[in-house]
C-alpha positions as CSV (number, residue, x, y, z in Angstrom):
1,X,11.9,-15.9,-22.0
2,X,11.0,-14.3,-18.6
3,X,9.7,-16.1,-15.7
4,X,7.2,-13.7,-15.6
5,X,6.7,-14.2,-19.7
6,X,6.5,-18.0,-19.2
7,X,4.1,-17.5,-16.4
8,X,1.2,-15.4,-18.8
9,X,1.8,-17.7,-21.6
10,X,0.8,-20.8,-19.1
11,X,-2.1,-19.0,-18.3
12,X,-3.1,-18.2,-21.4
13,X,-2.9,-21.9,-23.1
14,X,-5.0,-23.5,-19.8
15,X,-7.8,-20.4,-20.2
16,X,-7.9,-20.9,-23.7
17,X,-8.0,-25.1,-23.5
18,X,-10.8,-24.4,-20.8
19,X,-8.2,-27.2,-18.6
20,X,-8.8,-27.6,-15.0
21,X,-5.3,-27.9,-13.2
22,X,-5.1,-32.2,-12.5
23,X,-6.5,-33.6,-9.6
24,X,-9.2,-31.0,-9.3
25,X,-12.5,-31.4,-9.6
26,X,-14.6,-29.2,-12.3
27,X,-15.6,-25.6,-11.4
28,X,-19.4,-25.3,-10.4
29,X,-19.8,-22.2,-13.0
30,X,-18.2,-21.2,-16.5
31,X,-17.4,-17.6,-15.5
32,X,-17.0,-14.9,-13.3
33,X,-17.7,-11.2,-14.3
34,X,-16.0,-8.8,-12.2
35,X,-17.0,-5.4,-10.7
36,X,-13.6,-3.5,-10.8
37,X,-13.4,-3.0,-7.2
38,X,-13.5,-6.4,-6.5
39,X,-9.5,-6.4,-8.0
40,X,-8.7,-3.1,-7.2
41,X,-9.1,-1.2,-3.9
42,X,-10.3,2.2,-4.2
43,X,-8.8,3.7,-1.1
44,X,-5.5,3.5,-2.8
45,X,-6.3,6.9,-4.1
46,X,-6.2,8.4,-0.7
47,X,-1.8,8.9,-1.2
48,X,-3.2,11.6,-3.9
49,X,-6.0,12.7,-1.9
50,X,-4.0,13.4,1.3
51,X,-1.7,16.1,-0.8
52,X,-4.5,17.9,-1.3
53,X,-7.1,17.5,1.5
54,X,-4.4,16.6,4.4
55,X,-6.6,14.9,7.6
56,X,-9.8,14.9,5.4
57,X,-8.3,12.4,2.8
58,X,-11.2,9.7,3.7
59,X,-13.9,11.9,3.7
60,X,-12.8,13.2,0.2
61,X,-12.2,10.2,-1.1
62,X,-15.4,8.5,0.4
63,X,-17.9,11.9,-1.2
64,X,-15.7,11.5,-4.5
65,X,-16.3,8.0,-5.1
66,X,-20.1,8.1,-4.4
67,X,-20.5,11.4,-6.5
68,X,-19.2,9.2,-9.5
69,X,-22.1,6.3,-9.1
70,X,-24.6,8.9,-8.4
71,X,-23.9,11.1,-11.4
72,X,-23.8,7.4,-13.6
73,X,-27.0,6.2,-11.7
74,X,-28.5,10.2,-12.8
75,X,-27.1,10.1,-16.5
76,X,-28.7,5.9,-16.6
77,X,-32.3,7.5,-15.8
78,X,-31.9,10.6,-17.7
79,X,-30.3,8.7,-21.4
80,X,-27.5,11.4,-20.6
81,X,-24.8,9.3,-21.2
82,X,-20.9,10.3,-21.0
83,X,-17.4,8.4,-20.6
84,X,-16.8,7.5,-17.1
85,X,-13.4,9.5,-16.9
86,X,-15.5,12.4,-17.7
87,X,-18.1,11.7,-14.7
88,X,-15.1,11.0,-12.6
89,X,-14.0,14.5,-13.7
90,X,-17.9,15.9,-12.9
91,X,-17.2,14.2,-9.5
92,X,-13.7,15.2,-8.4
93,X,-14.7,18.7,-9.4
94,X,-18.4,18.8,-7.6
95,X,-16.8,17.0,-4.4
96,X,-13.9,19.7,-4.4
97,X,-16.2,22.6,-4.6
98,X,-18.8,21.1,-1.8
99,X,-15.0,20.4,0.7
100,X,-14.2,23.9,-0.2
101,X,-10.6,22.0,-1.3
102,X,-8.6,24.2,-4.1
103,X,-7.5,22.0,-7.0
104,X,-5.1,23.2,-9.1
105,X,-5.2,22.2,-12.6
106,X,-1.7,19.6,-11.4
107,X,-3.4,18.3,-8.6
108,X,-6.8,17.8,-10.6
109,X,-4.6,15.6,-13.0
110,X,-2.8,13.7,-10.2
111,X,-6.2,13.2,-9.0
112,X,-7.6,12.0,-11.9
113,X,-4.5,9.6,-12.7
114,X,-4.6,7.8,-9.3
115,X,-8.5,6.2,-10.8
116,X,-5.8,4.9,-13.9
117,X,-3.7,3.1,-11.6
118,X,-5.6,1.5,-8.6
119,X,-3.2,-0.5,-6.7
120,X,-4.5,-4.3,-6.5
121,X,-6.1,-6.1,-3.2
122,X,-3.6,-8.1,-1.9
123,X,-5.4,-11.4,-3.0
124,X,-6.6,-10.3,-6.5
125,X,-3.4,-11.9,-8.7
126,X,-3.3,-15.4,-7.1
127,X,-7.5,-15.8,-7.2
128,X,-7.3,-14.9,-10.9
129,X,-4.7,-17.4,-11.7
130,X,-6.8,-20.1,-9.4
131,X,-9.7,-19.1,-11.2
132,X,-7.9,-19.6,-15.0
133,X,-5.7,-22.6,-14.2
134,X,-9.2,-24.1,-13.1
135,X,-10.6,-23.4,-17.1
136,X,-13.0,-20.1,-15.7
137,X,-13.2,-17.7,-18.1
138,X,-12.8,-13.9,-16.5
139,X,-14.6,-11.3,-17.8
140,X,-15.1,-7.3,-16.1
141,X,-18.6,-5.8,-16.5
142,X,-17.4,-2.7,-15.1
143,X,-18.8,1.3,-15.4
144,X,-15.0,2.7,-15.8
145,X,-14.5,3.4,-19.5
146,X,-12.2,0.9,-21.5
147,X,-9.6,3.6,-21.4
148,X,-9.6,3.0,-17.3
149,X,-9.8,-0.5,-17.5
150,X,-6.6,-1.0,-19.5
151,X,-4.8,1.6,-18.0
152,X,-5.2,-0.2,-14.3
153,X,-5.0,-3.4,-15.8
154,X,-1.9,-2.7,-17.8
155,X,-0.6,-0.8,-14.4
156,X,-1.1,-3.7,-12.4
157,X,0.4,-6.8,-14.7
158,X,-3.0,-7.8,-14.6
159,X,-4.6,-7.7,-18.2
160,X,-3.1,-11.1,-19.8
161,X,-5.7,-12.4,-16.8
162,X,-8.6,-11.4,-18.4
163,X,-10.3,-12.8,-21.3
164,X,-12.3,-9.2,-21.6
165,X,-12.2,-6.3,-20.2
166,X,-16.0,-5.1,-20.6
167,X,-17.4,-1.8,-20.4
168,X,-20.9,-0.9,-20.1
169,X,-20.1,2.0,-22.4
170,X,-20.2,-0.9,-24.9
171,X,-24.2,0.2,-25.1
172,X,-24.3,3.1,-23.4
173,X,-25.5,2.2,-20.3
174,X,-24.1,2.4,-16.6
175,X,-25.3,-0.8,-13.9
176,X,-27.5,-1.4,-12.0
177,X,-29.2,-1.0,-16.0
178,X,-30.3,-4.5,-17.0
179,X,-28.4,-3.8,-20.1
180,X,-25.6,-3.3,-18.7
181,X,-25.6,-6.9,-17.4
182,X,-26.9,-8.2,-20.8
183,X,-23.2,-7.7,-21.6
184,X,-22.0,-10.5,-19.7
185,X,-24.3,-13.0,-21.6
186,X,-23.1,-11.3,-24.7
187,X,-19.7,-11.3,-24.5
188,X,-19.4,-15.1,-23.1
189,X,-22.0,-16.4,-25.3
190,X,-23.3,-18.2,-22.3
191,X,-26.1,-18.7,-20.1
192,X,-27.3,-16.8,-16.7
193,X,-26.7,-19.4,-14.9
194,X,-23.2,-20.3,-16.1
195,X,-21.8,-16.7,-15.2
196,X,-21.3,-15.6,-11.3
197,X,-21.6,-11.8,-11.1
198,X,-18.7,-10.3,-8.7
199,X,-19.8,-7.1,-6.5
200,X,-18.2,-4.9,-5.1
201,X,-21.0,-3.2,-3.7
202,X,-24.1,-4.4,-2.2
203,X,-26.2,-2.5,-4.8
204,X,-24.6,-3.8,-7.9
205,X,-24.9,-7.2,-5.8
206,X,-28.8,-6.0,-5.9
207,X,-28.7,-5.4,-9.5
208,X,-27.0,-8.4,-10.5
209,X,-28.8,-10.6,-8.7
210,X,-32.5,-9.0,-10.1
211,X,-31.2,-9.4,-13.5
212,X,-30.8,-13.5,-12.6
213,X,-27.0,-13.8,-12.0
214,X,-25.5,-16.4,-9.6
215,X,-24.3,-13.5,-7.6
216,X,-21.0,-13.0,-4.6
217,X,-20.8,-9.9,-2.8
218,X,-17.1,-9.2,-2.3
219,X,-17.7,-7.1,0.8
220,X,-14.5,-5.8,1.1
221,X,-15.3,-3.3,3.2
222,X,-17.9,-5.4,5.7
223,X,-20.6,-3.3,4.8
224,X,-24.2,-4.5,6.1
225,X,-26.3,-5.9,3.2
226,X,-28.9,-3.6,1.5
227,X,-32.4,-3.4,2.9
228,X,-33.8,-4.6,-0.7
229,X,-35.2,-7.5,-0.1
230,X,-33.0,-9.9,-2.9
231,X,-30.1,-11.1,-0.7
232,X,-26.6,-12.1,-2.7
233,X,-26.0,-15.7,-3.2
234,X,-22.7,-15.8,-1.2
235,X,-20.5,-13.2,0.5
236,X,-17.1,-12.7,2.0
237,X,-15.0,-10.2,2.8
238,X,-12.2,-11.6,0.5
239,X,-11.3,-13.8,-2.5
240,X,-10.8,-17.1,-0.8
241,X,-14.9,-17.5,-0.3
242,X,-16.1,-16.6,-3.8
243,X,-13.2,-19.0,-5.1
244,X,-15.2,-21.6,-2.6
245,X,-18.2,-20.5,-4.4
246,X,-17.2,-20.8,-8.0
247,X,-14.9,-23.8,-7.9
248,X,-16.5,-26.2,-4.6
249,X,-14.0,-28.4,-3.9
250,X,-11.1,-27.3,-6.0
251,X,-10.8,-23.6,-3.8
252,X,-7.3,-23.1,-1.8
253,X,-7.2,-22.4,1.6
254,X,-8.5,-18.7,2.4
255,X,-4.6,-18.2,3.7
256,X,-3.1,-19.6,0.5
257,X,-3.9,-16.2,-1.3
258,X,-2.3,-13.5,0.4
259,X,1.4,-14.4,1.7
260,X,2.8,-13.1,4.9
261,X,-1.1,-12.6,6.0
262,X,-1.5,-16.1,6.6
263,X,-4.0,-15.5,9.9
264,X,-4.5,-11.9,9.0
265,X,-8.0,-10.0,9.7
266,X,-6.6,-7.3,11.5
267,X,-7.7,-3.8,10.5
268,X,-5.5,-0.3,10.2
269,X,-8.3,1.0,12.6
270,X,-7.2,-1.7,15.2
271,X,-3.7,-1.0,14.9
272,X,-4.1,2.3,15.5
273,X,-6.1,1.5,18.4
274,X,-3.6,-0.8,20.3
275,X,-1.0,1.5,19.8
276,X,-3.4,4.1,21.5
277,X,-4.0,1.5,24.3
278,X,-0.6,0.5,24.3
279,X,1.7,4.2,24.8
280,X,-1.3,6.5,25.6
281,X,-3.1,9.1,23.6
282,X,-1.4,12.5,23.3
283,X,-3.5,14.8,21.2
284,X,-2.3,16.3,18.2
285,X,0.7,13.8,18.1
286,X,1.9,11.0,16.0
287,X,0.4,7.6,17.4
288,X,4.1,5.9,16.4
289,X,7.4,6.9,16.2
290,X,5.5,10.2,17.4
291,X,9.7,11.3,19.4
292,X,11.4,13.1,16.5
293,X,13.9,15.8,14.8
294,X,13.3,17.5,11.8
295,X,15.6,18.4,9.5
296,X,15.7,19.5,5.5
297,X,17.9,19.0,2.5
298,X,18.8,17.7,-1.1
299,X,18.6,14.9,-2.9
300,X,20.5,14.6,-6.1
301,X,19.9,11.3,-8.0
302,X,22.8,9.9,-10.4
303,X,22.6,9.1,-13.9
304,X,23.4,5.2,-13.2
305,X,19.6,4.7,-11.8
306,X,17.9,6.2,-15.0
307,X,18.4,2.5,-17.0
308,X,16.1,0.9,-14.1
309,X,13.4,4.1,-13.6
310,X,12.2,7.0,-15.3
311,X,11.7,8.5,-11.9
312,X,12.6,12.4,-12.1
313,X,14.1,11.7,-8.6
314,X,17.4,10.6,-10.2
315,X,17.1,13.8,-12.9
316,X,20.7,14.5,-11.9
317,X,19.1,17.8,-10.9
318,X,18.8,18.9,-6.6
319,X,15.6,18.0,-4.5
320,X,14.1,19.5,-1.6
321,X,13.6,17.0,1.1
322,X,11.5,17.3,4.3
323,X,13.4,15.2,6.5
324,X,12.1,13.4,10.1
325,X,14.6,11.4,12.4
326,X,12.4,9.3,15.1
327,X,12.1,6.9,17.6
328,X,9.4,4.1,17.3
329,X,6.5,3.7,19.5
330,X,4.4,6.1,21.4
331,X,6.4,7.4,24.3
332,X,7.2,11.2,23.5
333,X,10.4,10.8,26.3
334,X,11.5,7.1,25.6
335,X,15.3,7.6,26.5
336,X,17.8,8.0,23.6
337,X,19.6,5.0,24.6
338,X,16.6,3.0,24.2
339,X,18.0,-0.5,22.1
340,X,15.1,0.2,19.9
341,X,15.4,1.2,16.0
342,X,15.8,4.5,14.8
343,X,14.0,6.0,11.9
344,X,14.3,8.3,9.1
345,X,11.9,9.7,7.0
346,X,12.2,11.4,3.6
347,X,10.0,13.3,1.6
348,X,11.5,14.8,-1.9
349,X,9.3,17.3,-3.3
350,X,10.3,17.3,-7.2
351,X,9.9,19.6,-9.6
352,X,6.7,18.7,-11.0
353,X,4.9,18.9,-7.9
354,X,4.7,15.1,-7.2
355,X,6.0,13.6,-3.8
356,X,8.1,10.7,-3.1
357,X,8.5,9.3,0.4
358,X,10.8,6.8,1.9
359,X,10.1,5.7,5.3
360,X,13.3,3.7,6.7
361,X,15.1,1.9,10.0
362,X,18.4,1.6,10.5
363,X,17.8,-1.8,11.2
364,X,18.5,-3.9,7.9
365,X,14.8,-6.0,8.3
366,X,11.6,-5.1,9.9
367,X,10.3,-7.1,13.1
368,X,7.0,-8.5,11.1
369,X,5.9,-10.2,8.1
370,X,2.7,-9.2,8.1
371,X,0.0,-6.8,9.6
372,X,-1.3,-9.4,12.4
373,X,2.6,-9.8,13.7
374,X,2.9,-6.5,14.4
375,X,-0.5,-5.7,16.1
376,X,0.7,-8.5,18.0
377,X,3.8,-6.8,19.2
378,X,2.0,-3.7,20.2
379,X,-0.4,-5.8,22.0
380,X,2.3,-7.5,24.0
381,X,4.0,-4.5,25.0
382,X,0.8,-3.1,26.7
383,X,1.6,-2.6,30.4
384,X,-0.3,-5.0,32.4
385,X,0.1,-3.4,35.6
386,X,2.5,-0.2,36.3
387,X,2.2,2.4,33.0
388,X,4.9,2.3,31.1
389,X,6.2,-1.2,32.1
390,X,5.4,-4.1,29.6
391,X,5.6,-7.5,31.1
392,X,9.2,-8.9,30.0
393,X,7.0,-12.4,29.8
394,X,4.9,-11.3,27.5
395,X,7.5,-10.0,25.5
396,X,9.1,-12.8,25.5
397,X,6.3,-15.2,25.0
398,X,5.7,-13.2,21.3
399,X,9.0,-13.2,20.2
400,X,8.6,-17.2,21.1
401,X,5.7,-17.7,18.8
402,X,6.9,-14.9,16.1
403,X,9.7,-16.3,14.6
404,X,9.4,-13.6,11.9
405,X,10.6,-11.1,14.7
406,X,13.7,-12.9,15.5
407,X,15.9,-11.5,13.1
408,X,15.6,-7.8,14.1
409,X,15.5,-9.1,17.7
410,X,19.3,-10.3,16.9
411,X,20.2,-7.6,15.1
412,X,19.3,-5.1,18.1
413,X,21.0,-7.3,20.7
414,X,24.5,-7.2,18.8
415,X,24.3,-3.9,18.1
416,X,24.3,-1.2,20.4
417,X,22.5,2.2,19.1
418,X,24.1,4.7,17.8
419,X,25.8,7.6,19.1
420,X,23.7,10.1,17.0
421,X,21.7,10.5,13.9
422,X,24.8,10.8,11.4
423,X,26.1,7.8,12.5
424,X,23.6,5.1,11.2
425,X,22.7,3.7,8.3
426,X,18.9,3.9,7.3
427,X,17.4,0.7,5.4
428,X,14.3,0.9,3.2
429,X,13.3,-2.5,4.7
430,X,10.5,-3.3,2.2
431,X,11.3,-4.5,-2.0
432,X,9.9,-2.0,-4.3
433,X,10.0,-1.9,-8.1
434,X,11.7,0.3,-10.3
435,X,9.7,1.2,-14.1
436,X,11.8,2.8,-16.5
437,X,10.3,4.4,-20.0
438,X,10.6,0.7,-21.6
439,X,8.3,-0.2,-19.1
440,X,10.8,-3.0,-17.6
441,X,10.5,-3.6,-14.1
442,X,13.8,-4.1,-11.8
443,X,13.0,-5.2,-8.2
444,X,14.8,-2.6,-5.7
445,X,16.0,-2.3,-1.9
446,X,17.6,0.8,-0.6
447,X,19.6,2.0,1.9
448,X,21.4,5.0,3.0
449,X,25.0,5.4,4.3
450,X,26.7,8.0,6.2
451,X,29.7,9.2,4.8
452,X,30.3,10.6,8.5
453,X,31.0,6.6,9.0
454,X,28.4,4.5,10.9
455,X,29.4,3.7,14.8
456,X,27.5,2.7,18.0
457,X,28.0,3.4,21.7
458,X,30.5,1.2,23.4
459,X,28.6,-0.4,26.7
460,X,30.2,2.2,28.5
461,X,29.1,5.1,26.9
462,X,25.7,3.4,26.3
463,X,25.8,3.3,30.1
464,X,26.7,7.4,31.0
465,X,24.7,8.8,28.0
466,X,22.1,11.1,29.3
467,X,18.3,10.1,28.3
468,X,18.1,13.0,25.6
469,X,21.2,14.0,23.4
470,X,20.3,12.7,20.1
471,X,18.4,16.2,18.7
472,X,21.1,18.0,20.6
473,X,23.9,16.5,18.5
474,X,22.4,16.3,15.4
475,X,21.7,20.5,15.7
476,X,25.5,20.9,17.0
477,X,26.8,18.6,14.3
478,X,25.2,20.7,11.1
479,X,26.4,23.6,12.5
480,X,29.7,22.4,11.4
481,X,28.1,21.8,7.3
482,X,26.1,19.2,6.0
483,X,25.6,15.6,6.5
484,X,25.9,13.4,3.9
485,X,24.6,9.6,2.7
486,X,24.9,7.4,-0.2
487,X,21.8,5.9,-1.3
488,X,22.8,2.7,-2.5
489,X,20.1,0.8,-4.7
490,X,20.6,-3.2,-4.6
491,X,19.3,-4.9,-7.6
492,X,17.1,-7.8,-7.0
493,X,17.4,-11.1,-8.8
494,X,14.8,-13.8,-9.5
495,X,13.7,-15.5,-6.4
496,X,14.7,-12.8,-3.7
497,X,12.1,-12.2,-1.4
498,X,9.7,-9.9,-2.4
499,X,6.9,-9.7,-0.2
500,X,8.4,-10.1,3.1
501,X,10.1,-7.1,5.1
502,X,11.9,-9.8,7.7
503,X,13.9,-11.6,5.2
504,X,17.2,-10.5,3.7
505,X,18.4,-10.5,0.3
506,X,21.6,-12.2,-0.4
507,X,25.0,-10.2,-0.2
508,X,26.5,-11.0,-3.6
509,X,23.5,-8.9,-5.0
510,X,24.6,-5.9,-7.7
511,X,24.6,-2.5,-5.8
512,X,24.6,0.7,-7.4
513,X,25.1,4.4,-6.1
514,X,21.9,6.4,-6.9
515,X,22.1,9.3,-5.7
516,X,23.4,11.9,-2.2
517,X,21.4,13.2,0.4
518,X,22.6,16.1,2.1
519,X,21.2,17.5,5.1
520,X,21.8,20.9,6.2
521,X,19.3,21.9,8.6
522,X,17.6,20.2,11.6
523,X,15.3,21.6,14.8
524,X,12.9,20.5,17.2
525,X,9.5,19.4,15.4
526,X,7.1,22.1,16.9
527,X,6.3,23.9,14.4
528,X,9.1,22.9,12.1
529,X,8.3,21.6,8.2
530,X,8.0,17.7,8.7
531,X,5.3,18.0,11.7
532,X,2.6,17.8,9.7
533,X,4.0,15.6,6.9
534,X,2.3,12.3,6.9
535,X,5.2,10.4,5.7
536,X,2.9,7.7,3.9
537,X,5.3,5.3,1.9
538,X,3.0,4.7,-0.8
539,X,3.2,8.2,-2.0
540,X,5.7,7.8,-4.6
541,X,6.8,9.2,-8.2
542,X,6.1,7.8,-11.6
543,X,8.8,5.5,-12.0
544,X,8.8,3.8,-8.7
545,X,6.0,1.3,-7.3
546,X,5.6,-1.0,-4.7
547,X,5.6,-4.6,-4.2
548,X,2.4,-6.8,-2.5
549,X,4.6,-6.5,0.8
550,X,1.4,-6.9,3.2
551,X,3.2,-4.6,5.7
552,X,3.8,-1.9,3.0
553,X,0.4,-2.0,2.0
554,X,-1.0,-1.8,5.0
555,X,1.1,1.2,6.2
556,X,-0.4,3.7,4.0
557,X,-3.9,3.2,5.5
558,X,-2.9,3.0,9.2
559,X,-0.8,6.4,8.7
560,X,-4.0,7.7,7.1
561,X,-6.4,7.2,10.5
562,X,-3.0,8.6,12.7
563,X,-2.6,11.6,10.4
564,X,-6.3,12.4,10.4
565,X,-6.3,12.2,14.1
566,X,-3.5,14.0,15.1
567,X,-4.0,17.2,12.5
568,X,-8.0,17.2,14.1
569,X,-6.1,17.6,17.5
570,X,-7.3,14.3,19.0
């Protein structure tokens, strides 16, 4: 049996015993009835929604989201009722037509598929487990059909959690109905009191509260509360205070739920900002990493990945890739010898019209474990006084009291860069997983290696180089034919890290070969193909998914707000 096995079968004998874990006191209520949202963010739809509405991707999403409650709350009053896929449907289409935003019938099913597999909030798994090791039984009282309850549930590793997964089409109702509600009570055979309604927003907070649930607002989103005149019975912004509110003295630590967050409030928004604050705004530009080449391509997968993912990026058959080669930060003319990482960026376009992206360093581990680390970093690299100058002292004093960023920090002292873009090796940095058509999941890390060899400049020529030669090589060098790598897949085992970006896997690890990209092409980015890619890595294909990583997770939103700001011209 499976860790993994062995884990859902522990949880299932303590739900089903109703046993509190020992040493902790009993839970205050019997049950907790989730809104959906509460365990699954909806913004991670906006991946999908960025292919089709690029810079507007929050807006669309946002209009999308509230045409579907509105249509439910219209079809509640009216006795019109339908299956919640379908109103999604109504909604997608209506908020399509009213963005003027062309939707083939592909990208209307991508769409729709992103609402089937919601990627968790960070701290959704562990609170669940707190909740059932404590004897709480865990219910949904939901307005997505069953159909999309199961499918994000299933998605997610997330169903053996719940006792049900409820669905107000049960009775054909949609909240904030009363009946609707009533399910709860039903289902759990218990009383009002003995169930805590879960919000996700502050009007089904409203409506469960006026039907005479304990009520928490989850308020994800730090929303103010409605002007209604019934105020929730608690409210946080995450897990760890409604955990406080159902168990009392038996809730962990607010940090004990999301790892490698541990002192983490910081928002994408923010990041953005410093970085803004930090290198200077240049409208229209990337706000990191905004010094690159472009360059294009093919991928070609081999057969030996298909046992570990049913991704059609290893078909065997070629793949157009958009390629970006970059420098981190904000500086448009930080020197080339800078002993700072180098990037590469892949989109492969596949044949079905789906994306996959792979954002990489060629350092072999990132420089923070978690969101708050790196806003950190940017912070501490804002000039104090000259522009362009950061205070070596407060440089210093972060890498002092981030020892999550020592790791790269040694890395980039040994090594000197590289003498151009062929020459390095990329690293995917972050632990993915890998679904193949069994459904078995195979935790991954990748890498790519130049068959050109990988090198660095001596200290010498590290010393003579002139500030900008890197773009100029790269051009020169595919005029000679195309540049190859080996993207070499290594296969986790139990235990490796899986959520943390700074820490490396062991070296006796299995490696496979999965796959050659060639690049033939490369040219300044004005105007070229990857300039107004939004390299997001959590646009990815069927077959490959990512890991709770906080910094992976948080990416995808932060390149959201720069993408959105630089294709507006701000």
């Amino acid at each position: 049996m499976t860790s993994s096995a062995l884990q859902r079968m522990l949880i299932l004998i303590l739900f089903a015993l109703h046993l509190p874990v020992q040493g902790q006191t009993s839970p205050r209520f019997k049950a907790v009835a989730f809104d959906y949202f509460v365990i699954f963010d909806p913004d991670s739809i906006l991946p999908a929604v960025e292919e089709v509405a690029p810079g507007r991707a929050a807006e669309f999403a946002k209009g999308w989201r509230g045409k579907q409650f509105e249509y439910g709350f219209l079809r509640s009053i009216t006795g019109q009722h339908a299956d919640f896929f379908e109103v999604t449907a109504d909604a997608l289409d209506y908020t399509a037509a009213a963005m003027q935003v062309r939707l083939g019938s592909e990208a209307r099913t991508r769409l729709l598929n992103a609402y089937l597999t919601l990627r968790p909030w960070p701290d959704a798994q562990q609170a669940l487990q707190r909740l059932r090791a404590a004897g709480v039984r865990i219910i949904t009282i939901a307005n997505f059909s069953p159909m999309m309850l199961r499918a994000n549930a299933d998605h997610a590793g997330l169903t053996a959690h719940f006792d049900q997964l409820l669905s107000t089409a049960r009775n054909g109702t949609y909240k904030p109905s009363a009946g609707a509600y009533a399910l709860g009570m039903q289902a759990l055979g218990l009383k009002k009191e003995e169930i805590v309604f879960a919000a996700f927003g502050g009007w089904d907070a409203y409506g469960a509260k006026s039907f005479g649930y304990p009520t928490y607002w989850v308020n994800r989103f730090k929303l103010p509360r409605e002007r209604v005149g019934i105020p929730p019975d608690g409210e946080s912004h995450d897990m760890a205070g409604l955990l406080q509110f159902v168990l009392g003295d038996a809730a962990p630590a607010a940090a004990s739920l999301r790892p490698g967050a541990e002192a983490s409030e910081v928002r994408p928004d923010q990041v953005v900002a410093a970085l803004e604050q930090t290198f200077g705004v240049h409208p229209g530009e990337r706000r990191n990493h905004i010094k690159g080449t472009c360059a294009a391509g093919t991928f070609v997968g081999h057969a030996v990945a298909r046992p570990y993912t049913r991704s059609a990026l290893f078909s065997g058959e070629p793949v157009e890739v958009v390629a970006r080669f970059s420098l981190p930060g904000g500086n448009p003319h930080i020197a080339d010898t800078a002993r700072i990482p180098r990037g590469l960026a892949l989109e492969f376009q596949l044949a079905d019209g789906s994306r996959q992206h792979m954002t990489m360093l060629n350092t072999p581990v990132f420089g923070a474990s978690s969101p708050q680390a790196f806003f950190d970093e940017i912070v501490a690299r804002r000039p104090k006084e000259e522009p362009g100058k950061p205070d070596p002292e407060r440089i210093k004093a972060f890498h002092a009291s981030h020892p999550d960023s020592q790791a790269q920090l040694a890395f980039l002292a040994r090594h000197n860069p590289p003498p151009s873009w062929t020459h390095s090796n990329y690293f995917g940095i972050h632990t993915f997983k890998f679904v193949n058509h069994e459904a078995k999941t195979t935790l991954v890390r990748w890498r790519f290696v130049p068959k050109d060899g990988a090198g660095e400049l001596s200290n010498s020529e590290l010393s003579s180089a002139p500030q900008q030669f890197l773009e100029t090589r790269l051009i020169e060098r595919l005029r000679r034919g195309p540049v190859q790598w080996d993207m070499v897949v290594t296969i986790g085992e139990a235990g490796d890290p899986e959520t943390d970006p700074t820490r490396l896997w062991p070296e006796d690890r299995r490696e496979i070969k999965a796959g050659t990209l060639s690049i033939t092409s490369a040219q300044p980015q004005k105007g070229a193909a990857c300039e107004n890619v939004n390299f997001d890595p959590l646009i990815m294909s069927d077959g490959i998914e990512p890991t709770e990583d906080p910094v992976l997770l948080f990416r995808s939103p932060a390149y959201a707000i720069s993408f959105g700001k630089r294709v507006s011209g701000q």
